[in-house]
N, C-alpha and C positions, 0 to 999 in steps of 0.2 A: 446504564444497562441493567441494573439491577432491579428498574421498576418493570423490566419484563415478565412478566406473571406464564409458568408454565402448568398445565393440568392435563392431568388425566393421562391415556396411553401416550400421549402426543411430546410430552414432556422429555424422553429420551430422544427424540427425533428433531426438538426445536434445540436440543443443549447442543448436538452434532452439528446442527447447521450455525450454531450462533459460535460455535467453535470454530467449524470451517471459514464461515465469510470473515473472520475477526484474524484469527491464528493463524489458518491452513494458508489460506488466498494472499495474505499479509506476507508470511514466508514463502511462497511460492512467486512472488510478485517482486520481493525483495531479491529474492537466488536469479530469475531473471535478469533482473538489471546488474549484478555482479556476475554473474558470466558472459553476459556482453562486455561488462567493462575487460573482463579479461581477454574476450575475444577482439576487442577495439584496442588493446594497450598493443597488442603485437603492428597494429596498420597507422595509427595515427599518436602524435605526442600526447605525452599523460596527463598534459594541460586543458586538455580538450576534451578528454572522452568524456565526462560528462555530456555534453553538448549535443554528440553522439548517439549516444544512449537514451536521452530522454525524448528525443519524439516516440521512439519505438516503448519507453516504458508507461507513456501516457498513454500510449494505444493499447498495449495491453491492459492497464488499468483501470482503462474505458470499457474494452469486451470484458471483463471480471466485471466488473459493477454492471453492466447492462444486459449481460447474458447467463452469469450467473449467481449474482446476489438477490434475495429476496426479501427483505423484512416488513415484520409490520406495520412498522414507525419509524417516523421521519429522525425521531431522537435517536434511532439504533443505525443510520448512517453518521452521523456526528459521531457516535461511539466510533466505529469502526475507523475512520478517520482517523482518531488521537492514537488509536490503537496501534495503527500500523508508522503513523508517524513516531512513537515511542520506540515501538519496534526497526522501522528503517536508522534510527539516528544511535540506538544500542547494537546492532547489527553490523552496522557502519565501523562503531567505536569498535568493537572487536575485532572483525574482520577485515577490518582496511587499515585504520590508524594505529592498532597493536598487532596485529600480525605480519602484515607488509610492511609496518614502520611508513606510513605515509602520511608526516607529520604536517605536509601543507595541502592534506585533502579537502580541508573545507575552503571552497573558491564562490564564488556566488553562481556557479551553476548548482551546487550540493544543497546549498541554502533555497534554491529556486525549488529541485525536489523535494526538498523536504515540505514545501511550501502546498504546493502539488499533493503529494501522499496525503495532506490535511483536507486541503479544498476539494480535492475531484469525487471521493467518496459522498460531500457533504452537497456538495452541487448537483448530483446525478440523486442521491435523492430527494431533494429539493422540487427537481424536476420529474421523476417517478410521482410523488406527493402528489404535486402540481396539476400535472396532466389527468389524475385519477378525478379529481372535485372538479 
């Protein structure tokens, strides 16, 4: 991301957005699927809520990428992808595994999202790219 070149008045208005789609949406997307999980730990066993939780977090993180991420290059999805997967798995670690003490969090549906957080950012603009040329 760093070979994004910003200029002139526009400069403070590209740093907001390149903050928002990376940080803002990242943590917004993350808080999503952790208050589902907590609203799915009360109705189904904690073995599962994963499972649960992820059709509805790919959906949202379908409408985020498609309705309101915009960049100029296809390399600034790729960005935003490691970004949020760094972010989901430090998030994770804090949140889930040191705070709750939920030392057998990681099942292969957490490994599946995490897989997800990487790919879908990088696929959707793959396919933005795509469809433009």
């Amino acid at each position: 991301m760093s070979s994004l070149t910003f200029t002139g008045e526009n400069m403070e208005t590209d740093q907001r957005k390149l903050f928002l789609n990376t940080i803002g949406w990242g943590f917004a997307l993350w808080l999503f699927g952790y208050v589902l999980g907590m609203v799915f730990f009360a109705f189904v066993p904690k073995e599962v809520i994963g499972w649960y939780v992820m059709p509805l977090g790919i959906a949202a993180t379908l409408w985020v990428l498609f309705t309101r991420i915009q960049r100029p290059f296809f390399r600034c999805y790729v960005g935003i992808g490691v970004v949020w997967t760094i972010m989901a798995v430090a998030l994770d670690y804090a949140f889930i595994v040191l705070l709750l003490r939920a030392a057998d969090y990681y099942r292969p549906d957490v490994y599946l999202y995490y897989a997800f957080t990487l790919v879908l950012p990088i696929l959707v603009g793959w396919y933005k790219f795509r469809s433009q040329g």
